[in-house]
One Martini backbone bead per residue (centre of mass of N, CA, C, O) as a GRO file, in nm:
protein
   73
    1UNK     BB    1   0.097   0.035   0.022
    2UNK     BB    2   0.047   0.392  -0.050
    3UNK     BB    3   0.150   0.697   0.014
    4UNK     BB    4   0.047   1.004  -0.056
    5UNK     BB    5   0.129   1.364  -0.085
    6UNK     BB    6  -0.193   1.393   0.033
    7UNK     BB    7  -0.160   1.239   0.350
    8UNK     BB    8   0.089   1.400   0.454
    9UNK     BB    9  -0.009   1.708   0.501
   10UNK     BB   10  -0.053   1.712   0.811
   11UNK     BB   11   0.247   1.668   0.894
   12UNK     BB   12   0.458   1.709   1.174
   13UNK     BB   13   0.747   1.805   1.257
   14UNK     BB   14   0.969   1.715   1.493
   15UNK     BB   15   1.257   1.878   1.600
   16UNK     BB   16   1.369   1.679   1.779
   17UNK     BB   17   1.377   1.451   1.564
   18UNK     BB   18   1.620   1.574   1.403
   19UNK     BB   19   1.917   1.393   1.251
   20UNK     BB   20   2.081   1.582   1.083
   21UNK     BB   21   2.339   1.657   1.207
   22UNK     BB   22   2.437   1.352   1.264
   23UNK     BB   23   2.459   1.278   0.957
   24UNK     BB   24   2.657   1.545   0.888
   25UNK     BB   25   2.891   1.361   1.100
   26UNK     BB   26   2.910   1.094   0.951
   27UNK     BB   27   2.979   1.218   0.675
   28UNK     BB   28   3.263   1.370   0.800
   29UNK     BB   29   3.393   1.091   0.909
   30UNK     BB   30   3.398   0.935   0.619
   31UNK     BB   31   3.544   1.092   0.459
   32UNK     BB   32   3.830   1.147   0.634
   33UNK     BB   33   3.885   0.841   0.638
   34UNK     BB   34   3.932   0.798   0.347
   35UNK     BB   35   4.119   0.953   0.296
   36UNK     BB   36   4.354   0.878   0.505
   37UNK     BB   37   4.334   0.586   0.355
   38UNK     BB   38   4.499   0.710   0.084
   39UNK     BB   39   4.704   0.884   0.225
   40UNK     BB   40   4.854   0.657   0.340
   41UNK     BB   41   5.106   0.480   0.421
   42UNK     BB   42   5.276   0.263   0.418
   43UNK     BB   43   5.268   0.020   0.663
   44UNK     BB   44   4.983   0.166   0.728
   45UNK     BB   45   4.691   0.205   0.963
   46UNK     BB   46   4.363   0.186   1.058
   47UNK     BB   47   4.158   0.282   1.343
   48UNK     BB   48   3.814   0.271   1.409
   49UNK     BB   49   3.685   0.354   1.669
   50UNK     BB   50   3.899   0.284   1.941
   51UNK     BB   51   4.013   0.556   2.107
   52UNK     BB   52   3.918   0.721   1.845
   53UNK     BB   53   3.816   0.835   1.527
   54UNK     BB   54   4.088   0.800   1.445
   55UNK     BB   55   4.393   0.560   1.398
   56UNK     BB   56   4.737   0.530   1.368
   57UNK     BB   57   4.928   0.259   1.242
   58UNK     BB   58   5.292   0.166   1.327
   59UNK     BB   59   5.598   0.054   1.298
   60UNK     BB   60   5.891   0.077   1.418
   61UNK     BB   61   6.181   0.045   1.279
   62UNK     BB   62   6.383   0.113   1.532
   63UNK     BB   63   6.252  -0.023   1.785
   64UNK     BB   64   5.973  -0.231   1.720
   65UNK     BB   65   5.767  -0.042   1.778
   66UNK     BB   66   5.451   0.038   1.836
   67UNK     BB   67   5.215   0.307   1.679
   68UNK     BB   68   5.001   0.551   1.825
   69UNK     BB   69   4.769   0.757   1.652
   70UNK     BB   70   4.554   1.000   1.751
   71UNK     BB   71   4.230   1.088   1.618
   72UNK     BB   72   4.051   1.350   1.616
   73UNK     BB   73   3.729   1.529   1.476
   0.00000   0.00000   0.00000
């Protein structure tokens, strides 16, 4: 059954459950995860939310210990 768009016109949209603010903080958190991960350098490796919102690990060639940096965005 569909619903034709003179049944929705009496519909009220309540401001509080607007959810456009989140959705365009999650689309900012996607777009910027993606460069991140095009742009990052070989050997290193990305990992989403997990201690932050992007976080970068690769392991010290000289110390040959891991490194994270973390990125909050």
């Amino acid at each position: 059954m569909s619903t034709s768009c003179t049944e929705l016109d009496g519909f009220q949209a309540d401001p509080r459950r607007d959810a456009s603010a989140a959705i365009r903080g999650f689309y900012f958190q996607i777009v910027n995860t993606v460069v991140r991960w095009l742009e990052l350098p070989l050997g290193h490796a990305l990992i989403c939310e997990s201690g932050e919102d992007i976080d970068e690990v690769f392991r010290d060639v000289e110390s040959a210990s891991l490194t994270r940096i973390l990125g909050q965005l």
